[in-house]
N, C-alpha and C positions, 0 to 999 in steps of 0.2 A: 445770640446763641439760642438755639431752638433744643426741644427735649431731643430731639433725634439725631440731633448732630453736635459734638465738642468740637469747640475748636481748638484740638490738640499743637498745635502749630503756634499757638502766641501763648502755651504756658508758662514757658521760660519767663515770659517778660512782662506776665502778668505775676509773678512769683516776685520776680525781683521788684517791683511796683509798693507789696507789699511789705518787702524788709525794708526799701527806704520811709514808706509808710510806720513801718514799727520803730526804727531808728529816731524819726523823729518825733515821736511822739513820747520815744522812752527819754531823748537828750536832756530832758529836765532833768530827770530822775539819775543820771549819771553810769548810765545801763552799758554793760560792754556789748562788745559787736555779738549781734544774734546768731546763736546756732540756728540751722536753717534744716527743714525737713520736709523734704517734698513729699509727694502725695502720686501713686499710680495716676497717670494721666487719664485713664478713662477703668472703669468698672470696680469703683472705688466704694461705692455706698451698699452698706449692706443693709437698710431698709428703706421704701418707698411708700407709696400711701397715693392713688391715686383716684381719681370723681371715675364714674361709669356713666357712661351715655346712649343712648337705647334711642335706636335709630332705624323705624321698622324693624327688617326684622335681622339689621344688625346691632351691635353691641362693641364699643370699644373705650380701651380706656383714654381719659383726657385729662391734661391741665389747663389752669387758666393765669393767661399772662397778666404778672401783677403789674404792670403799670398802666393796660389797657383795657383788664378783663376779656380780651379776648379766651375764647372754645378753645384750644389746638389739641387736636388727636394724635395721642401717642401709642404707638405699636409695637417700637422697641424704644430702649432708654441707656444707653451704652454710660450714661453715671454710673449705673445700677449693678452690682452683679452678677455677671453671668449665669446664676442661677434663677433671680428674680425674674432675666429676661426670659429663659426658658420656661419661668412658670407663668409669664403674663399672657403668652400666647398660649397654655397650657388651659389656664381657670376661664379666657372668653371661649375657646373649643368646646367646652366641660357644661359652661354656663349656659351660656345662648341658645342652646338648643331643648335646656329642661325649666320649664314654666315654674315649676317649685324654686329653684337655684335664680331664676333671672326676675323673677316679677321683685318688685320693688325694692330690688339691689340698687345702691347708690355710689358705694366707695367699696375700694379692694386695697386691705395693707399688708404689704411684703414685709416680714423681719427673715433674713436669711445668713449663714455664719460659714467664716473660712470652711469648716468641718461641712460642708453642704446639708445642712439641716434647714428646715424653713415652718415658717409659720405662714398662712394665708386667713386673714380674717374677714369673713364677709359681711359689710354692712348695709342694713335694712331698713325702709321705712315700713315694717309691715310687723306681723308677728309671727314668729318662727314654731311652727307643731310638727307634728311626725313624720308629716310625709316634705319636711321638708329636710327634716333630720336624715331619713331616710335616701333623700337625694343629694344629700352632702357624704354619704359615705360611700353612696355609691361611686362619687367623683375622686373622695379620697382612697378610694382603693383603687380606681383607674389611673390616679398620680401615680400612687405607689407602685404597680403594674407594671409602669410606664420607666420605674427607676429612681423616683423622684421621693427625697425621704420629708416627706410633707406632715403640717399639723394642720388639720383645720377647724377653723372656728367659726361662729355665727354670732351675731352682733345686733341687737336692735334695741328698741327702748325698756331699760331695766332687765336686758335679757342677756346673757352669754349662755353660749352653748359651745360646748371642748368636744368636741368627739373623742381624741383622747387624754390629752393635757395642750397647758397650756403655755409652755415653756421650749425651749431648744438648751442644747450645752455646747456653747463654747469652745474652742481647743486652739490657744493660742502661744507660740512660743515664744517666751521670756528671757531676756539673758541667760540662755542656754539650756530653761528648763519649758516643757510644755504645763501649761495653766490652762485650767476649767472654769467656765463661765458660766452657771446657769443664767439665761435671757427670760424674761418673765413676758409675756404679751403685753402690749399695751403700758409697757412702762419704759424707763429710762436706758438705751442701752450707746455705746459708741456708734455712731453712725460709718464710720469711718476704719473700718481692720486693721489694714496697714500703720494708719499714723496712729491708731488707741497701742499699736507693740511699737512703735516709735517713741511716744509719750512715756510707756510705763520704763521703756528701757532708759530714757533721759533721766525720769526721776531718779533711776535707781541708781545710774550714777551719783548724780550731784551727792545722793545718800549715803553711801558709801562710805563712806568715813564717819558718819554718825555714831553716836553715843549714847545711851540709853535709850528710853520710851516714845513711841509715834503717838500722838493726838490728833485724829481727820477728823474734822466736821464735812459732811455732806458725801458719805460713802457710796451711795448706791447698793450695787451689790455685790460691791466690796472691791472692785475692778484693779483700786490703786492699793488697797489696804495688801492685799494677798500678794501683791506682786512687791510692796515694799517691805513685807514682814520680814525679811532675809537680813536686811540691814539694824533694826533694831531688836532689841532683848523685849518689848511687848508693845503691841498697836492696842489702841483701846479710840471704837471709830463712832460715828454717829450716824443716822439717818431715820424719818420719820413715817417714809411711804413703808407700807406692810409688806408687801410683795417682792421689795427689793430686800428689805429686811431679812424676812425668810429665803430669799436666794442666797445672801450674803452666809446664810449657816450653812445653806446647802453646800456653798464654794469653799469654806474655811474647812468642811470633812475630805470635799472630794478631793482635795489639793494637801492634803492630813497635814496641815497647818494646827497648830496648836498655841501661835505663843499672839491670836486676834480675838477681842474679845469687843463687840458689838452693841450697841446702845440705841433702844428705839425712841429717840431724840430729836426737835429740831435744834438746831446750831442757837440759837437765841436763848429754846431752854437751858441749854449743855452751860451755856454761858451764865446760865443764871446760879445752877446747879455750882460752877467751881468757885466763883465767888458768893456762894455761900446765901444768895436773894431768898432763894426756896428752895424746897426738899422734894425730893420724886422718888414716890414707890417702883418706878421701873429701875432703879439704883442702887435698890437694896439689893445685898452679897457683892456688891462693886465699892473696892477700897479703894476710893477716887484719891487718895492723899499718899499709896503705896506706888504710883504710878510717878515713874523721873522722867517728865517728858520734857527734853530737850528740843523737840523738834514737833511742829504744828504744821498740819498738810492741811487745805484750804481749795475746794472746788467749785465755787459757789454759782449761784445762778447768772442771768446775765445783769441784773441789777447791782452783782459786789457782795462784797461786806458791808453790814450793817455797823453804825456806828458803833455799838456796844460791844460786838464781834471786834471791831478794828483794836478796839483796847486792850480786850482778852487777847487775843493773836500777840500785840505786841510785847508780851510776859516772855517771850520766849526766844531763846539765843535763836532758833533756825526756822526761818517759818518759810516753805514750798505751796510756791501760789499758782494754779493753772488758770488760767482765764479764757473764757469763751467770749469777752468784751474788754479790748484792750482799752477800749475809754472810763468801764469803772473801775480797772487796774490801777490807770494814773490816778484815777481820782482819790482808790486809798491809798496809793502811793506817797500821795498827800502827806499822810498822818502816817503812815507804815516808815515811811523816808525819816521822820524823824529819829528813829531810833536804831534803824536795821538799814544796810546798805545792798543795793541789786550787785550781787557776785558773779549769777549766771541769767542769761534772757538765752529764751527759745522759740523759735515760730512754728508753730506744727498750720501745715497746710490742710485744715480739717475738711476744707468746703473748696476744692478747683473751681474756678472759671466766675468766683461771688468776689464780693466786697472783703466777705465776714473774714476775721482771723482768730485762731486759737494761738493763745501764746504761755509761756510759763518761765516765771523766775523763781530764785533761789534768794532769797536775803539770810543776811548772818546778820549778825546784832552789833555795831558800832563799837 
C-alpha cells in the first residue's frame, strides 16, 4: 500500500483477518463472538503529520517507508480527510513561494474535525520573528479567503506561536444527541471520527443498565466521560496532561453537563490516593468516599495496566476496558479473569489497511 492509493478492494478480508485474529486471542479468556465495527474505507483520519522536502525550487510533502526507509512523496492521502487533503495542496501553494513560511520548514501537522475546522502547525528548524509572523497571517487569511476555517500555528525550538488559538471544537453526534469536543493542538485526540462515535456509542450501551457512580482513569479531554455521563448518577475522571485537563472543563460546560467532576491525576497516583498510600492537595473539596462507584472505565496506553492499577480495577462489580493493544489486554486479562468475566468483546477498526486493532470489553464481576 502506498500513501496515494488504499487498497479499498481487499478491506472486507482484511477485516475479517482481524476478528479471527481477536477471537483467537480472546479464546483463553472465554470472550463471546465480537461485535464488529467497521471503519469508512477511505478518508477516515482526521489528523496527519507529514516530513517536507525542499527540492530546488519545489516543495512537497513526503513519508518514509518504515521498513525500507525509503523518501515517497505524497500529494494527496485519501486516508486523510477530505479536508486535510484540500489544505495539503493549499499550505505547499501558500508556502513555497514565500521565503519567511519555507526557509527551514521541516514537518506540517494536520488536526481537522467532522465540523470542518482545522489546525495547521508549522514546524521549524530556525527561529520564528515578525516577519515571519507576518507571513503566516498573511497565508491564514488567504486560507480563510479561500473558505477554509483554519488555525495556524508555528512551531520551533522552545517556541509556539497561535496566531489565534490553539484548539478546534468538535461537534459529534452521540446516541441521538450532538457533543462538543474541545481538540487542543499537539495533544491526544481520536484519530479516527467515525469509529471514536462508534466506540462512544458501544460504551454507552453495555452502560446502560448501570447503577450508581463512573470512575475513569485516563480521561483525556473527557471524550468517554461526557458522553457516558447519561448512564450514571456521577463520573468522577482522572487525567494528568494540562491541556487535556483544561479541555475536559471547557467540554463538561459546553455540553452543560453537571453531574463530571475531573481530577488532575495520573492513574497510579488516583490509585494510591483510594487506598489510602498518600494524600494529594489536588483532592481537597473531593469527597472520594461519597462516590458509589460501581463501574470503573479504563483507557490506558498501549503498555495496559499497571499491576497496581490491575488490583484497584478489580474492586469493582463493572469494569469497561477499551484497548488500543489487544496483547496487553490479554495480558491483564490474566489477573482481571480471575475475578470478572468478558460479557461483551468489540473490534473498533481504528487503523484500515495496519496490523493494529482497537478493541473493548465489558467484564462483570463473577
Amino acid at each position: 500500500m502506498t500513501p496515494e492509493h488504499l487498497p479499498t478492494e481487499q478491506y472486507e478480508a482484511q477485516l475479517a483477518e482481524k476478528v479471527v485474529r481477536l477471537q483467537s486471542m480472546m479464546a483463553a479468556h472465554d470472550a463471546p463472538v465480537p461485535e464488529v465495527f467497521r471503519s469508512p474505507v477511505s478518508h477516515y483520519r482526521m489528523r496527519a503529520e507529514f516530513r517536507l522536502w525542499h527540492d530546488g525550487d519545489n516543495l512537497y510533502h513526503i513519508m518514509f517507508d518504515q521498513a525500507t526507509k525509503q523518501r515517497i512523496r505524497v500529494d494527496t492521502f485519501p486516508a486523510a480527510s477530505e479536508l486535510i487533503n484540500v489544505l495539503m495542496t493549499a499550505i505547499i501553494d501558500g508556502v513555497k513561494t514565500d521565503k519567511n513560511l519555507r526557509h527551514k520548514l521541516f514537518q506540517v501537522d494536520y488536526l481537522t474535525t467532522v465540523s470542518n475546522q482545522a489546525i495547521v502547525s508549522l514546524l521549524y528548524h530556525k527561529k520564528l520573528d515578525d516577519e515571519w509572523t507576518a507571513a503566516a497571517t498573511r497565508l491564514r487569511d488567504a486560507l480563510r479567503a479561500s473558505g477554509l476555517n483554519v488555525q495556524l500555528i508555528g512551531r520551533a525550538t522552545k517556541t509556539k506561536i497561535e496566531l489565534d488559538r490553539d484548539y478546534v471544537d468538535e461537534r459529534l453526534p452521540i446516541g441521538g444527541r450532538e457533543m462538543i469536543y474541545r481538540q487542543v493542538e499537539n495533544s491526544f485526540t481520536q484519530p479516527n471520527a467515525a469509529m471514536n462515535i462508534q466506540m462512544l456509542e458501544w460504551a454507552q450501551s453495555v452502560t446502560q443498565h448501570a447503577t450508581g457512580d463512573l470512575l475513569e482513569l485516563y480521561c483525556g479531554n473527557g471524550n468517554f466521560s461526557l458522553a457516558l455521563a447519561r448512564n450514571f448518577n456521577r463520573v468522577l475522571a482522572t487525567e494528568i496532561a494540562k491541556p487535556s485537563v483544561a479541555a475536559a472543563q471547557y467540554n463538561i460546560a459546553a455540553n452543560h453537563i453537571d453531574n463530571v467532576q475531573i481530577v488532575r491525576m495520573s492513574a497510579e497516583e488516583f490509585t494510591q490516593a483510594m487506598t489510602g498510600v498518600r494524600q494529594f492537595h489536588r483532592l481537597q473539596g473531593i469527597d472520594l468516599k461519597s462516590y458509589q462507584c460501581e463501574t470503573i472505565f479504563v483507557d490506558p496506553p498501549r503498555s495496559g495496566l499497571d499491576s497496581e492499577t490491575e488490583k484497584m480495577v478489580q474492586g469493582y462489580p463493572n469494569i469497561l476496558y477499551i484497548s488500543c493493544n489487544p496483547e496487553t489486554l490479554c495480558k491483564n486479562l490474566e489477573t482481571l479473569g480471575k475475578t470478572h468475566r468478558v460479557a461483551r468483546l468489540a473490534l473498533f477498526d481504528q487503523f484500515p489497511y495496519t496490523h493494529h486493532m482497537e478493541c473493548g470489553v465489558w467484564l462483570t464481576k463473577k
